[in-house]
Backbone bond lengths (Angstrom), bond angles and torsions (degrees), N, CA, C in turn:
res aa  C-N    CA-C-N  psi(-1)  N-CA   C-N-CA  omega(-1)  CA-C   N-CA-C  phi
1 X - - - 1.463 - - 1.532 109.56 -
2 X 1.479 117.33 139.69 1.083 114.78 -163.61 1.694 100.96 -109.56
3 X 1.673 109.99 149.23 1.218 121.74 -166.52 1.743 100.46 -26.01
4 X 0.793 109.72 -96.95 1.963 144.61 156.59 1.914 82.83 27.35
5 X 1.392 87.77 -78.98 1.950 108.97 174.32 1.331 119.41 -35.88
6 X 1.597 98.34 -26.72 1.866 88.69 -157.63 1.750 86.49 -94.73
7 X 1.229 115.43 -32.09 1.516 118.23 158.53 1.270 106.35 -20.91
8 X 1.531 110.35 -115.12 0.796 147.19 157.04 1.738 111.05 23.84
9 X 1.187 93.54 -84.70 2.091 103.60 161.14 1.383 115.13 -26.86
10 X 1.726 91.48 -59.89 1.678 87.94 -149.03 1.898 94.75 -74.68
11 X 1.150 115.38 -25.37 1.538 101.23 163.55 1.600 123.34 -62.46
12 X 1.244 112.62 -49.63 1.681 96.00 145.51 1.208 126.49 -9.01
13 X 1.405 98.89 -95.60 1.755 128.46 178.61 1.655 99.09 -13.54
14 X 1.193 109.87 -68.78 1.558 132.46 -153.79 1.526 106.85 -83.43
15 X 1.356 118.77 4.14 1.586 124.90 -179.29 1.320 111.54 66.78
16 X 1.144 136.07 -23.25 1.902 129.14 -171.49 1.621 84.92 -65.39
17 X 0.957 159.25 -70.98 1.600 155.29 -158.72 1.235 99.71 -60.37
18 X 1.386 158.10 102.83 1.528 124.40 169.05 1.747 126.87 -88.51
19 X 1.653 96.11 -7.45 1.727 101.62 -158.41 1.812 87.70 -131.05
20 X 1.302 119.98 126.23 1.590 115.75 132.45 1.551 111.90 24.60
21 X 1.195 146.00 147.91 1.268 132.72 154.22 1.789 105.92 -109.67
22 X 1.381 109.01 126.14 1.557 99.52 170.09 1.191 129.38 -48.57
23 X 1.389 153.78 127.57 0.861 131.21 -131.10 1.879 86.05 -116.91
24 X 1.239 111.28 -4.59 1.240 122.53 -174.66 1.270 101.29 -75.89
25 X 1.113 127.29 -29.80 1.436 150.40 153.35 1.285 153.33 -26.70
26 X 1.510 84.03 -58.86 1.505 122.82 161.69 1.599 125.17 -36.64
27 X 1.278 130.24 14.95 1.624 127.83 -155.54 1.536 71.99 -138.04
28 X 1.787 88.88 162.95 1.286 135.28 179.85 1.630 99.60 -75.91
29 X 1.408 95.73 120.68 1.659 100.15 170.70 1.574 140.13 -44.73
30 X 1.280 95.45 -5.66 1.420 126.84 170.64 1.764 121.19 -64.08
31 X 1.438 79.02 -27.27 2.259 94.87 -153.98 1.863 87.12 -97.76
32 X 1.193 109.02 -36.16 1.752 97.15 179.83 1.545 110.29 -76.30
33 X 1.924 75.10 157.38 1.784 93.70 -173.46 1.325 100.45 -90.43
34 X 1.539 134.48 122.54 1.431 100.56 159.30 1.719 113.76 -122.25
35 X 1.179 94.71 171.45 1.804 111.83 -179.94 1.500 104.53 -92.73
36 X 1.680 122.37 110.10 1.686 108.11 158.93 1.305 107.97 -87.87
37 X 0.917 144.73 136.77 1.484 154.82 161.35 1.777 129.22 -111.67
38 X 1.342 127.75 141.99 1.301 116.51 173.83 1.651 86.45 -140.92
39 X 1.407 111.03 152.45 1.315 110.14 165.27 2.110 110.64 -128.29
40 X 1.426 106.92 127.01 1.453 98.61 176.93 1.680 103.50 -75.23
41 X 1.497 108.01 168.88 1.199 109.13 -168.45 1.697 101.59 -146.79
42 X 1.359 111.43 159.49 1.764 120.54 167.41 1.421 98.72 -55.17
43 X 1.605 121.04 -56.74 1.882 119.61 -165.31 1.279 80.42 -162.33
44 X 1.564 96.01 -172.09 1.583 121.24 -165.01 1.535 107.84 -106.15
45 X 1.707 120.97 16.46 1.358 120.52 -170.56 2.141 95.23 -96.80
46 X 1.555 97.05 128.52 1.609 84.74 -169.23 1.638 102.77 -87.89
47 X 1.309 123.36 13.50 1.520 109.68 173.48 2.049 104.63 -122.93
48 X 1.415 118.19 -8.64 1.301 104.71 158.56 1.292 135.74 -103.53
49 X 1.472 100.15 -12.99 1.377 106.95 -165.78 1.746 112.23 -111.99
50 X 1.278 129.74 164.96 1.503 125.18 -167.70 1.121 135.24 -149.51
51 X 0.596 117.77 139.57 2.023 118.03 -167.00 1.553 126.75 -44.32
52 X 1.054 119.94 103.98 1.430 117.94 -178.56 1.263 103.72 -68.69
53 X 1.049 128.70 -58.53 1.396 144.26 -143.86 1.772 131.68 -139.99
54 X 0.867 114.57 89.64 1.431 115.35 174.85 1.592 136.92 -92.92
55 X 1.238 110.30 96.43 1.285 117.35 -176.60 1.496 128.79 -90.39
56 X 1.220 133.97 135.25 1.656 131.78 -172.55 1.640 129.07 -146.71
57 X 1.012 154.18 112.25 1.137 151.77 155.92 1.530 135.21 -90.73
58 X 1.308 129.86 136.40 1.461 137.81 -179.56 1.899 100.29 -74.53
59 X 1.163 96.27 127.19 1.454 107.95 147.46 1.580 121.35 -147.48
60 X 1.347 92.37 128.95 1.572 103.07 -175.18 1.464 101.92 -146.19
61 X 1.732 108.39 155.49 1.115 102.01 172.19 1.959 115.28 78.68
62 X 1.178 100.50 -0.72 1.170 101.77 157.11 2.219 104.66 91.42
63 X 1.897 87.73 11.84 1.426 94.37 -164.79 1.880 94.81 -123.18
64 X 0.728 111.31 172.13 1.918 131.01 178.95 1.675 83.86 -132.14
65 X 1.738 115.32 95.18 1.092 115.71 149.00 1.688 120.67 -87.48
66 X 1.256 92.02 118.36 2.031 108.42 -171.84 1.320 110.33 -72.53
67 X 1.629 111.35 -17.96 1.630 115.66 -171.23 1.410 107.79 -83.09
68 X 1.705 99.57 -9.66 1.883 107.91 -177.04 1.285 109.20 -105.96
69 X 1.298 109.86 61.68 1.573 108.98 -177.36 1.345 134.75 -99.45
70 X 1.220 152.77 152.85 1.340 137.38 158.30 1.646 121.38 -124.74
71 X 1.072 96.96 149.93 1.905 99.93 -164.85 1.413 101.67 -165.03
72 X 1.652 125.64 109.03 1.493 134.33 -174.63 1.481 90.68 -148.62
73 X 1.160 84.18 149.75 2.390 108.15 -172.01 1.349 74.04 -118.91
74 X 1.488 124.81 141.54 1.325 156.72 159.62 1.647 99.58 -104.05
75 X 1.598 98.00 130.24 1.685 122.60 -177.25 1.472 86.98 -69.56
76 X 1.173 118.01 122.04 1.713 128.55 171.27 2.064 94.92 -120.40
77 X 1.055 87.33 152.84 1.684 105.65 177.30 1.630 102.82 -108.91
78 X 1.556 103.83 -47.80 2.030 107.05 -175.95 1.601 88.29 -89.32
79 X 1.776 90.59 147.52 1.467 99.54 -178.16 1.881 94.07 -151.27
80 X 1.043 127.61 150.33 1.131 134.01 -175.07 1.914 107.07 -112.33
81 X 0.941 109.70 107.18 1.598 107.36 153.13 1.120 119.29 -3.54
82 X 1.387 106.03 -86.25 1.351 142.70 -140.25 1.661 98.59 -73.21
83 X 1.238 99.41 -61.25 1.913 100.93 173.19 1.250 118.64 -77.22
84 X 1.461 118.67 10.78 1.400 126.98 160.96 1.500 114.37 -62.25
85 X 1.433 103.35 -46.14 1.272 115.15 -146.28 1.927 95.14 -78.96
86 X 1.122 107.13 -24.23 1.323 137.08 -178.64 1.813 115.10 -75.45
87 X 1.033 108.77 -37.44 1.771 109.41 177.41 1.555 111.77 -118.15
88 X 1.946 99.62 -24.72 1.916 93.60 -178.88 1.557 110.90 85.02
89 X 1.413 132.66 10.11 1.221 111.92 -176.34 1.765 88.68 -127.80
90 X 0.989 114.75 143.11 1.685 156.81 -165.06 1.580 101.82 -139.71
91 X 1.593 114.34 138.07 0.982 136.88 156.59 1.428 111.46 -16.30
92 X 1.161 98.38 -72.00 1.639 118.16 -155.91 1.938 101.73 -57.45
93 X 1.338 111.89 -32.42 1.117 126.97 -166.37 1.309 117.72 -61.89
94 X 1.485 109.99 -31.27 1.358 137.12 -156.44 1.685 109.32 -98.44
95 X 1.836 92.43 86.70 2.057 92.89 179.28 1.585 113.44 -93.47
96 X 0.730 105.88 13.23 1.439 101.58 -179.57 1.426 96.44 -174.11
97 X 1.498 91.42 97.97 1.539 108.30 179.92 1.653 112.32 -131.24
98 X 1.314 137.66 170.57 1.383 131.65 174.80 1.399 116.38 -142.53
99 X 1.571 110.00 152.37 1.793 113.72 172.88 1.813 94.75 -35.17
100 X 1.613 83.55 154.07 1.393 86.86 157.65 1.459 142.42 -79.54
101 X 1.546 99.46 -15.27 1.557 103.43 -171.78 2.044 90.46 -82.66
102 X 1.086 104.17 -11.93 1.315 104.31 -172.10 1.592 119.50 -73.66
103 X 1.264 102.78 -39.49 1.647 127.64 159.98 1.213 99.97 -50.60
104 X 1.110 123.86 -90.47 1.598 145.36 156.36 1.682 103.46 31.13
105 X 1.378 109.06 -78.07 1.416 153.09 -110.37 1.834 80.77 -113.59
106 X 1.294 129.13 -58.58 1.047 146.76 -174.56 1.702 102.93 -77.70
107 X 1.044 145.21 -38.98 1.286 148.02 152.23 1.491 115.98 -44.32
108 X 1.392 119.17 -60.30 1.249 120.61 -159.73 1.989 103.04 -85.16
109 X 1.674 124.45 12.04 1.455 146.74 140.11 1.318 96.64 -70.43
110 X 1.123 128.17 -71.15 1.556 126.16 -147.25 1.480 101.24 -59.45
111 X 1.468 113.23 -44.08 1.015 114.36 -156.59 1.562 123.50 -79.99
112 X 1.751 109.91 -20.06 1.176 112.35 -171.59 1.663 134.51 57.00
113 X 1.093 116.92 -132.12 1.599 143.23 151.49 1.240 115.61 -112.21
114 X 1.127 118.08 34.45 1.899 122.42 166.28 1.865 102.50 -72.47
115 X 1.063 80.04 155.10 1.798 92.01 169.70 1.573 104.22 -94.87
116 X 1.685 112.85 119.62 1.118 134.84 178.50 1.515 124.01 -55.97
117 X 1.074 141.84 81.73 1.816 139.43 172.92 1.812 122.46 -88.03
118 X 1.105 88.93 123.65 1.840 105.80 -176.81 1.547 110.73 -171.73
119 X 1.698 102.96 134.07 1.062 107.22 177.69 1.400 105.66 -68.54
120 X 1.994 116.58 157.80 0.800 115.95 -171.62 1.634 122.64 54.93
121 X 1.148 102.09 19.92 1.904 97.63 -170.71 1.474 125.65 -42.50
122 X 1.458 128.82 -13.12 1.082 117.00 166.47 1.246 120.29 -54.82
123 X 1.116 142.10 -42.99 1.725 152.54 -120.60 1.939 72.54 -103.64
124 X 1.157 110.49 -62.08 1.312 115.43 -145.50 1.641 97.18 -71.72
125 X 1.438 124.22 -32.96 1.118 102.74 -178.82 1.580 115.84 -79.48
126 X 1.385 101.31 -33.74 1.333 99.22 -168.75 1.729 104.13 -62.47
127 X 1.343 128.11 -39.39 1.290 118.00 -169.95 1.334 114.69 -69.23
128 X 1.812 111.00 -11.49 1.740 110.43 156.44 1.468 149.19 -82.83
129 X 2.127 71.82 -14.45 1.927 89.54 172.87 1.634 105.70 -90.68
130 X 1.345 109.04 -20.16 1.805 88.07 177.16 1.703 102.79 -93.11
131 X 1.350 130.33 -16.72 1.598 112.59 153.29 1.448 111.47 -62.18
132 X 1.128 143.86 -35.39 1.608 127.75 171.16 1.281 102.79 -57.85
133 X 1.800 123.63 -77.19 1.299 88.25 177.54 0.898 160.64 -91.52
134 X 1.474 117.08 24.68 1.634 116.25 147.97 0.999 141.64 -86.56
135 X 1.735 115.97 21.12 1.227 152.15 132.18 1.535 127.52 -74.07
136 X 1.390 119.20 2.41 1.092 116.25 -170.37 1.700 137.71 69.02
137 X 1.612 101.46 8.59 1.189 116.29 175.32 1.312 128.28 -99.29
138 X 1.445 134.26 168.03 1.366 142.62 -155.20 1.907 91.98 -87.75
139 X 1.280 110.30 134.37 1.816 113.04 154.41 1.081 122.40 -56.12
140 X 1.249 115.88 119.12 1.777 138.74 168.02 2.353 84.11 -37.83
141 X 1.859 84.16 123.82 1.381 125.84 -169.23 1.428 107.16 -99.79
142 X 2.004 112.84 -18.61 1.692 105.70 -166.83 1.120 114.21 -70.46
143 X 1.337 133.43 -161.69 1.247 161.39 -113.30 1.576 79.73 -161.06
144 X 1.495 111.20 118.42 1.567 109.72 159.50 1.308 130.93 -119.55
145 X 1.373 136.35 147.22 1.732 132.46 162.29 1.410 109.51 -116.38
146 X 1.401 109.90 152.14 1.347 105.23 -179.47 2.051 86.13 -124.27
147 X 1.590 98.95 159.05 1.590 111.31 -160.07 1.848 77.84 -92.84
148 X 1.213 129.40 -42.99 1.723 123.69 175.83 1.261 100.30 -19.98
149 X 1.369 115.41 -87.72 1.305 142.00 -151.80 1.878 99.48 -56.53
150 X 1.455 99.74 -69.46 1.623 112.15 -173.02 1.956 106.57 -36.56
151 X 1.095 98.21 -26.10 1.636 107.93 -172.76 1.084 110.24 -80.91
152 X 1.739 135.28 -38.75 1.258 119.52 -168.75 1.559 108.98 -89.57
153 X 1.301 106.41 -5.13 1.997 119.04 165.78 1.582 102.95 -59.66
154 X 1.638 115.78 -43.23 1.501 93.71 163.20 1.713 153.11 -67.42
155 X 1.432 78.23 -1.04 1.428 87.84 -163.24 1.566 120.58 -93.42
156 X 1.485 113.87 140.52 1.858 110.94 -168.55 1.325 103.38 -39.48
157 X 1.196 150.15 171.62 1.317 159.24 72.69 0.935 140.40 -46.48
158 X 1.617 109.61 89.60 1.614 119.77 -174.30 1.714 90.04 -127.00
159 X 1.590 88.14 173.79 1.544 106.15 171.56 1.794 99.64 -97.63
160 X 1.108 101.72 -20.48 1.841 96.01 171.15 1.538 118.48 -59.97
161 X 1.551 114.30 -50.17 0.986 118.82 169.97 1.243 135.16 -91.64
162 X 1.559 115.94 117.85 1.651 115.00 167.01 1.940 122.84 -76.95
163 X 1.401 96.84 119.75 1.317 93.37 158.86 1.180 135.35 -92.81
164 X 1.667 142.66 170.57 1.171 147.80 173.33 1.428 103.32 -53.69
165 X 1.580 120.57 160.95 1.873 121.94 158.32 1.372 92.15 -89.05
166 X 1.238 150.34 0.25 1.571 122.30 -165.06 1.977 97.80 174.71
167 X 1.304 105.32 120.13 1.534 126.92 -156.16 1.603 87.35 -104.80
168 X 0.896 127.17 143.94 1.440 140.92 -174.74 1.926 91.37 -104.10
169 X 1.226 90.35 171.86 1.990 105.69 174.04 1.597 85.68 -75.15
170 X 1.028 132.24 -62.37 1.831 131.21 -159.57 1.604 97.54 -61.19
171 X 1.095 124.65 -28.18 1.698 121.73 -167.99 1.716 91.38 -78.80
172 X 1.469 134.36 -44.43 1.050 123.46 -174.91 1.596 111.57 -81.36
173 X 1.531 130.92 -13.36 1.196 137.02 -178.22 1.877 99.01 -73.25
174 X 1.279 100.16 -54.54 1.294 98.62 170.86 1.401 140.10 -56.13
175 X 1.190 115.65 -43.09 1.327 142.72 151.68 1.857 100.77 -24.57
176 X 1.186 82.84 -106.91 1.932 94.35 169.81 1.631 135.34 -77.99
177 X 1.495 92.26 35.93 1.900 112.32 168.47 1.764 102.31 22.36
178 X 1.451 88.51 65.05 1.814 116.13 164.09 1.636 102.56 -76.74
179 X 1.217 136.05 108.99 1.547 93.77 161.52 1.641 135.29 -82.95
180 X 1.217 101.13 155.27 1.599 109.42 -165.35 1.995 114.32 -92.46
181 X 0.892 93.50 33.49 1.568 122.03 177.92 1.213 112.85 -46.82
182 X 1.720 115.43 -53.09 1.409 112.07 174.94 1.972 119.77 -121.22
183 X 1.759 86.67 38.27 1.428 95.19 170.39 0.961 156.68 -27.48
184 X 1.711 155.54 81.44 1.502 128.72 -157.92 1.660 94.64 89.91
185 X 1.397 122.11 32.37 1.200 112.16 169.89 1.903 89.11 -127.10
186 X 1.146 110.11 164.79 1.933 107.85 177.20 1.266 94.81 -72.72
187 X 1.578 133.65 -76.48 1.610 124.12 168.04 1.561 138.38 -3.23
188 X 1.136 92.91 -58.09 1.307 142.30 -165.10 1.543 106.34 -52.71
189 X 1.630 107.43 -65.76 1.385 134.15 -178.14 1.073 116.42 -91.29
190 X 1.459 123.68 -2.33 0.941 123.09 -154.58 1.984 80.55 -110.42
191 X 1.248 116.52 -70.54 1.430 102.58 146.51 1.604 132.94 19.03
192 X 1.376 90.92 -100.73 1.604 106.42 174.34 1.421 126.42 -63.28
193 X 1.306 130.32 -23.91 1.179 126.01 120.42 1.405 132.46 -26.16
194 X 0.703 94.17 -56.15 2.097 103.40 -178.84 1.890 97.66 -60.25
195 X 1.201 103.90 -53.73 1.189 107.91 -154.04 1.774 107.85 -74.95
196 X 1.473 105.28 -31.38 1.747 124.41 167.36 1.776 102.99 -48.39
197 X 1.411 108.10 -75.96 1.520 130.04 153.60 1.543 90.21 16.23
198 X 1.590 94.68 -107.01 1.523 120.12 173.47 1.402 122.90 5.91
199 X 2.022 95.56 -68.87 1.128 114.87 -173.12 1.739 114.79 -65.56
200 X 0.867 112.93 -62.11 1.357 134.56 139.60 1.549 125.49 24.82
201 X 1.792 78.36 -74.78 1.753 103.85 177.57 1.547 123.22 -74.39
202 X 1.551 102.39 -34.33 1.790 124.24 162.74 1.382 110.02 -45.82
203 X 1.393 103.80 -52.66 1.573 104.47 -167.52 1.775 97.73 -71.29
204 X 1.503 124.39 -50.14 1.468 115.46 -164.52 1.436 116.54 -56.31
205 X 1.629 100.85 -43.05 1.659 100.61 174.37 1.332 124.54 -70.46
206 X 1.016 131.26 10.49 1.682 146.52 113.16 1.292 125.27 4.26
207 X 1.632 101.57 -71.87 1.521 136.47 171.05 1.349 100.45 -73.63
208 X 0.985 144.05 -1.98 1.622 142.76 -167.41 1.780 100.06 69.63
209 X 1.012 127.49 26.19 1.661 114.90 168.43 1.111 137.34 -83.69
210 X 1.335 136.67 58.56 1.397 163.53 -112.79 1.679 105.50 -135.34
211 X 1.080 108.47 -24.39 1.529 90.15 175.15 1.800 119.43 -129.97
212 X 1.363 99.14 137.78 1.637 109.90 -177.20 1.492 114.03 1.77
213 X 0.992 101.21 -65.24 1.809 113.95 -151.31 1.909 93.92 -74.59
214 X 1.118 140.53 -26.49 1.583 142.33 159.39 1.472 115.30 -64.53
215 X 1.035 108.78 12.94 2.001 114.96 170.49 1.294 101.81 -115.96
216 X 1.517 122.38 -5.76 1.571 117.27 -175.67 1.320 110.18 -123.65
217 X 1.288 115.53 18.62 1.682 123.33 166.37 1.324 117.39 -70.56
């Protein structure tokens, strides 16, 4: 058994470890690829409403490469007012747009086996796993983080201080004077996310939290 192993156990043993560690895992947060993604939407209902817009960027390596980007408007027919007024994109707006299974199809390339990042990441995945399958496609299989969650790991724990239950993308823009320039766009957020991420990760390795598998506790 190798040092690493005998670790490993005796944190077992002692309950602070509670699960196996993936061993896929096991690397310096540095060595993973990940996907940020935001997707705009008609509304927030995940079986009527549908993705306008899907936005995503690679960061790995401790970088937000911008040259690795993805950004496709899906031809939607239902459109909501109300969350118009909220993302800015209209039919008419949309010149170079594609089927959805076509988006789809082109996402789930980009995306590979990267580990998935988005605030709030439920909303966003789920409104991509019920467009796969009502396309007839397989559910997104990655590895996910959401920047919500990763954020309140930074925060003191005192009884002096009260925190929020639930940090918005603007609560962390503010926080770490992101600017919000291209707000409420899929790109956009998808961005500042990335860039929160970052911040994020500065603060955990603080705590010594430096490798993959300590972002999924």
């Amino acid at each position: 058994m190798t040092l690493k192993e005998k670790i490993i156990e005796s944190l077992q043993i002692l309950g602070i470890l509670k699960e196996p560690i993936d061993e896929s895992l096991n690397i310096p947060i540095e060595s993973a690829r990940f996907v940020v993604l935001d997707t705009e939407t008609t509304g927030f209902d995940y079986v009527t409403d549908r993705i306008l817009c899907i936005g995503a960027i690679v960061l790995q390596n401790g970088t937000i490469n911008v040259q690795d980007s993805f950004e496709h408007y899906i031809d939607q027919e239902h459109f909501d007012k109300s969350s118009v007024q909220i993302h800015g994109i209209i039919r008419r707006d949309v010149l170079n747009h594609k089927s959805e299974i076509e988006v789809l199809q082109l996402l789930l390339d980009y995306l590979g086996d990267s580990i998935i990042i988005a605030h709030h990441t439920k909303f966003d995945i789920t409104m991509i796993n019920t467009a796969l399958e009502r396309n007839g496609l397989a559910k997104l299989t990655n590895k996910t983080l959401d920047t919500a969650v990763l954020y309140k790991r930074t925060l003191i724990k005192s009884n002096l201080l009260q925190h929020k239950d639930h940090y918005t993308l603007d609560d962390l823009a503010d926080k770490f004077d992101i600017s919000k320039k291209d707000r409420h766009t899929a790109m956009g957020d998808a961005y500042i996310t990335a860039i929160a991420f970052l911040k994020i990760i500065r603060k955990l390795k603080e705590k010594n939290e430096i490798m993959l598998y300590q972002l999924f506790r």
